[in-house]
C-alpha positions as CSV (number, residue, x, y, z in Angstrom):
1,X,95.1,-114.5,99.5
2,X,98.3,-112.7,100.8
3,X,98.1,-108.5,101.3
4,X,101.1,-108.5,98.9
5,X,99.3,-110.8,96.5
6,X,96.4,-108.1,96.3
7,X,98.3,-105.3,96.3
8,X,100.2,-106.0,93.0
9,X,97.7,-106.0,90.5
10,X,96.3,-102.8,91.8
11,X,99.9,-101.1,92.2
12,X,100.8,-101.6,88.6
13,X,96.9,-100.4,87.6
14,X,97.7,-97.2,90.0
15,X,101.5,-97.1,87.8
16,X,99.5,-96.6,84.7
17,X,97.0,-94.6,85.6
18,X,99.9,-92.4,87.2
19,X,102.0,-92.6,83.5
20,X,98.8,-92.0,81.8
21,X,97.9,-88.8,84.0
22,X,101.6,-87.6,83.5
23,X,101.0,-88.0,79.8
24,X,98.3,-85.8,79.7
25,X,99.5,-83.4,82.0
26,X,102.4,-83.2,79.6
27,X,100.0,-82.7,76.6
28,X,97.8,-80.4,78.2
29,X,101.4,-78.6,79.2
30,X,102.1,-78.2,75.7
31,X,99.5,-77.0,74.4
32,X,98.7,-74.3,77.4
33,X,102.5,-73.1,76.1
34,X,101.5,-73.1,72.4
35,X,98.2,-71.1,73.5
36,X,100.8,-68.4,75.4
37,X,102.9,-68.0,72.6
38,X,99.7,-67.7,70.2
39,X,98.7,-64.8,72.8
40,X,101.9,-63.2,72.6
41,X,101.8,-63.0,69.1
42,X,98.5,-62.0,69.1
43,X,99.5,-59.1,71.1
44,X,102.2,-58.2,69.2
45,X,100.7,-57.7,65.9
46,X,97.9,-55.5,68.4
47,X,100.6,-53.0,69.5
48,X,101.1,-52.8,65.8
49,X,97.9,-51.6,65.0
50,X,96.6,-47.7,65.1
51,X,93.6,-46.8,67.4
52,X,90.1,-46.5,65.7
53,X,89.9,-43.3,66.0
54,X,93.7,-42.7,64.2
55,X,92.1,-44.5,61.2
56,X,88.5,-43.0,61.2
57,X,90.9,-39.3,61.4
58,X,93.2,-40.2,58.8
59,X,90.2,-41.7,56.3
60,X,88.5,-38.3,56.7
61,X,91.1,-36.0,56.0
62,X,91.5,-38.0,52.9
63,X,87.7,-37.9,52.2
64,X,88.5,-33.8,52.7
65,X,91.6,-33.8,49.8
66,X,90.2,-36.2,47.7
67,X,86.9,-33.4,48.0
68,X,89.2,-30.9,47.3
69,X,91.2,-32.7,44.0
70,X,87.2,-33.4,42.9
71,X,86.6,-29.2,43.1
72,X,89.7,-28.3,41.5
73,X,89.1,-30.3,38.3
74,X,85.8,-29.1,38.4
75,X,87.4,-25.5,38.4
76,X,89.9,-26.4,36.0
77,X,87.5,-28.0,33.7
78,X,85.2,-25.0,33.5
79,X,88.5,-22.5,33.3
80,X,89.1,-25.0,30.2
81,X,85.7,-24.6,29.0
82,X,85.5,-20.8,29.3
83,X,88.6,-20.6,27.4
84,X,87.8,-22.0,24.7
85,X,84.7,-20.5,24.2
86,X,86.4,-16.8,24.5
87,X,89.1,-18.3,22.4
88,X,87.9,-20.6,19.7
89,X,91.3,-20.5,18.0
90,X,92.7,-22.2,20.4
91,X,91.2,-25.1,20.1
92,X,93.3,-25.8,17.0
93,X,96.8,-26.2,18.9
């Protein structure tokens, strides 16, 4: 058996292992740039967000007002109350 004889079969074997690896290099290409843009969305949407301790701030001074609204009607209710047991009348309109 010749050199070249041998050689052939094995070249075109190496050819499609070579078109086979380019292939999957390709792939593996493509999906390492949809995995980048996934991250740059990712941190996008992160810059978007408030810190932690913005939100824990912000939920407490609510927690506060909504304390203070909760007092006031209490107030209000009992002012209610008083009046109209210092001024039955008034009931009626």
């Amino acid at each position: 058996m010749s050199a070249s004889a041998f050689l052939k079969p094995h070249r075109h074997l190496q050819l499609r292992v070579n078109n086979e690896m380019t292939f999957c290099f390709s792939r593996a290409e493509g999906e390492l740039e949809k995995k980048r843009e996934e991250v740059k969305q990712v941190k996008a949407k992160e810059r978007q967000l408030i810190p932690r301790s913005r939100f824990e701030g912000v939920c407490a001074e609510l927690n506060a007002a909504l304390d203070r609204e909760k007092r006031a009607q209490k107030l209000l209710r009992e002012q209610n109350e008083q009046l109209h047991v210092s001024c039955p009348w008034l009931m009626h309109t």
